[in-house]
One Martini backbone bead per residue (centre of mass of N, CA, C, O) as a GRO file, in nm:
protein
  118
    1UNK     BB    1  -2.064   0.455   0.742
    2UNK     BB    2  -1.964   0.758   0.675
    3UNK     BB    3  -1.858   0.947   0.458
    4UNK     BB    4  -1.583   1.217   0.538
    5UNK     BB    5  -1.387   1.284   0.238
    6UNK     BB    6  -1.140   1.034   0.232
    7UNK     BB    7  -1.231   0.750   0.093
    8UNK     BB    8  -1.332   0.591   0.375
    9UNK     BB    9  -1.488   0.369   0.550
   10UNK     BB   10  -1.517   0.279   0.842
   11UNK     BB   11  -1.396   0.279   1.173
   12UNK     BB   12  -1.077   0.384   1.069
   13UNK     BB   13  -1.134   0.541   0.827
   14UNK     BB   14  -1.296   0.757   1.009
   15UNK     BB   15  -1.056   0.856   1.150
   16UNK     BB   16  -0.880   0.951   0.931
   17UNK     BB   17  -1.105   1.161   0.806
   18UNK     BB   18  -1.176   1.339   1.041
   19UNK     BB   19  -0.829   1.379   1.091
   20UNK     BB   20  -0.786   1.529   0.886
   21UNK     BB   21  -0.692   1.780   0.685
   22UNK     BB   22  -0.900   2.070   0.585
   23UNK     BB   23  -1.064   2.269   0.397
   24UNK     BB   24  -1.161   2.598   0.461
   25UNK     BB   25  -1.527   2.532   0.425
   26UNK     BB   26  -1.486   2.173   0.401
   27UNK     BB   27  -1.476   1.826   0.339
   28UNK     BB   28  -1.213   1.895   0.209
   29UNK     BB   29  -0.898   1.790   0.108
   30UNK     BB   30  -0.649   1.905   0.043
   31UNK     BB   31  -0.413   1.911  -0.226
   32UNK     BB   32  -0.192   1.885  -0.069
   33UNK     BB   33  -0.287   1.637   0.176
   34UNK     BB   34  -0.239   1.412  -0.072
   35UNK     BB   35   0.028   1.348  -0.061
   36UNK     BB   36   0.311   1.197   0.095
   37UNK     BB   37   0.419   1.487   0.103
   38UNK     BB   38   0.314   1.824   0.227
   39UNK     BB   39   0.599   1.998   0.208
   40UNK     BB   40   0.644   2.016  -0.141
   41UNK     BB   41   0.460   2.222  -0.211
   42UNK     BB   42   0.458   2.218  -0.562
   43UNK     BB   43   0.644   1.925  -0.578
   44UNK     BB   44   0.487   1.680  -0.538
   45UNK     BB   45   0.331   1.377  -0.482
   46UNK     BB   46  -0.004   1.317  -0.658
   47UNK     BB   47  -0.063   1.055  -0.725
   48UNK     BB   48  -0.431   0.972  -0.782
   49UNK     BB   49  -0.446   1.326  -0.825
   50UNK     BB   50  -0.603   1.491  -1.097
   51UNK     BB   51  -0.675   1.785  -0.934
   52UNK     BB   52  -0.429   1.827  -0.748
   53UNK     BB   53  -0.231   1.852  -1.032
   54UNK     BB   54  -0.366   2.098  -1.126
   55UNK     BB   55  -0.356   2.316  -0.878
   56UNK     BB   56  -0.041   2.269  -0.838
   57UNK     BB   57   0.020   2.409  -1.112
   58UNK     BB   58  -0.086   2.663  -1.062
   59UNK     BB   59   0.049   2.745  -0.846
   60UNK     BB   60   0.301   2.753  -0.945
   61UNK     BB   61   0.250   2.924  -1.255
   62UNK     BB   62   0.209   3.184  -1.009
   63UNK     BB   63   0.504   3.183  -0.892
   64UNK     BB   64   0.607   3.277  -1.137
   65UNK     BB   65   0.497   3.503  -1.172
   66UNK     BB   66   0.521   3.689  -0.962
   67UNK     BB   67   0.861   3.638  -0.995
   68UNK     BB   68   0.875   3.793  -1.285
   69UNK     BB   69   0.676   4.072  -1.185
   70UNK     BB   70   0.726   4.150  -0.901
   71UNK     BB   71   0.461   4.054  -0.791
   72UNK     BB   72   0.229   4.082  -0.525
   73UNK     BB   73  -0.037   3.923  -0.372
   74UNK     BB   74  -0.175   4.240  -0.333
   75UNK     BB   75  -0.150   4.336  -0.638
   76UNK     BB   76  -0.335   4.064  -0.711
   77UNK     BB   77  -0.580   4.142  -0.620
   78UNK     BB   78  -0.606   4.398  -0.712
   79UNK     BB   79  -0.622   4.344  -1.004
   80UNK     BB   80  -0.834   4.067  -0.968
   81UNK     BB   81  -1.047   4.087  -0.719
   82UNK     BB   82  -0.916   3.876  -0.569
   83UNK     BB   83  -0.842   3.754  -0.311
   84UNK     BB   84  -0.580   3.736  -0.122
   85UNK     BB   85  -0.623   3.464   0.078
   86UNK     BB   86  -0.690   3.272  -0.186
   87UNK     BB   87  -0.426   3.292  -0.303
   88UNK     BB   88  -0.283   3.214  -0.077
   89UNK     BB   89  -0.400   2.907  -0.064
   90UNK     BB   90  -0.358   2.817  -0.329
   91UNK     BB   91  -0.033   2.837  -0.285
   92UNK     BB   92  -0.059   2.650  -0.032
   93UNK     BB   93  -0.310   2.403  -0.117
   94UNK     BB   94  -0.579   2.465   0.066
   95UNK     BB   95  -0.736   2.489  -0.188
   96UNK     BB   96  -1.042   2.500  -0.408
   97UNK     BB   97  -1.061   2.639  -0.683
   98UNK     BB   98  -1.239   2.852  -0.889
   99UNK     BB   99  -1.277   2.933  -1.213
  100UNK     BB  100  -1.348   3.229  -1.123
  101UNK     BB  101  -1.056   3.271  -1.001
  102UNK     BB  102  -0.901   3.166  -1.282
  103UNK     BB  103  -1.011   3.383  -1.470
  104UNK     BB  104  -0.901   3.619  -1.331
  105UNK     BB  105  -0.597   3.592  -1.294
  106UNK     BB  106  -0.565   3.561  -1.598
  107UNK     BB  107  -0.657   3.813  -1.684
  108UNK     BB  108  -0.451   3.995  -1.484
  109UNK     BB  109  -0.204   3.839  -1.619
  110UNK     BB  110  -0.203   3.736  -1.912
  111UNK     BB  111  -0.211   3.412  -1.823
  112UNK     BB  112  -0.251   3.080  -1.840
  113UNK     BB  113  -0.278   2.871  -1.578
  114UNK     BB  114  -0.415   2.603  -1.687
  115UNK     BB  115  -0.320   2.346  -1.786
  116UNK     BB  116  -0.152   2.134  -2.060
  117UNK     BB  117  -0.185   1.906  -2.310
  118UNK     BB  118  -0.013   1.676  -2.524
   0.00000   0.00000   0.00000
C-alpha cells in the first residue's frame, strides 16, 4: 500500500495517513500536525521533526517581530508582496513556507527569520 504522506505504509497506517490534517493543496502533513499538542503551537513539542522545528522558529520569530513593530498581517503582506493568507498559514503552522516567501518577509523585515545554530 501506498504512503500518503504520514510516514507509514500497512492498512491501519494508511487509514492514520489518509485522516491526519493535510496542509491546503499538499499531501503533506502540516507542521503543527506533527506536534504531540498541535494546539501549544508556535511552543510545541516537535521532537524528531527538524523542518517542523525550523517552521516553528520561524513562525515565532515573525510573531515577535510583528508585535514589535505593532505592525498588522495586512501591513506585512503590503510590505512584503507575501499574501496575507500565507503569512496567517506560516504563522497558524498550517503551511510549509518556501524560501522565496521566507527571503520577501525577511527582506521587508530588515530581519533573518530563519533560525541560526550556534
Amino acid at each position: 500500500m501506498a504512503d500518503l504522506g504520514g510516514g507509514t505504509t500497512g492498512r491501519a497506517g494508511w487509514w492514520r495517513a489518509a485522516t491526519a490534517p493535510r496542509c491546503r493543496g499538499s499531501g503533506r502533513r502540516a507542521p503543527r500536525d506533527l506536534a504531540d499538542n498541535p494546539q501549544a503551537w508556535p511552543h510545541a513539542d516537535l521532537a524528531g521533526h527538524p523542518a517542523a522545528i525550523v517552521v516553528q522558529a520561524i513562525a515565532a520569530k515573525l510573531t515577535a517581530e510583528l508585535a514589535a513593530r505593532k505592525l498588522s498581517r495586512r501591513g506585512l503582506a503590503t510590505l512584503s508582496g507575501v499574501n496575507r493568507q500565507s503569512i496567517n498559514d506560516l504563522l497558524a503552522g498550517t503551511s510549509w513556507p518556501d524560501v522565496a516567501t521566507i527571503a520577501l518577509l525577511e527582506t521587508a523585515l530588515g530581519q533573518p527569520l530563519w533560525p541560526t545554530t550556534s
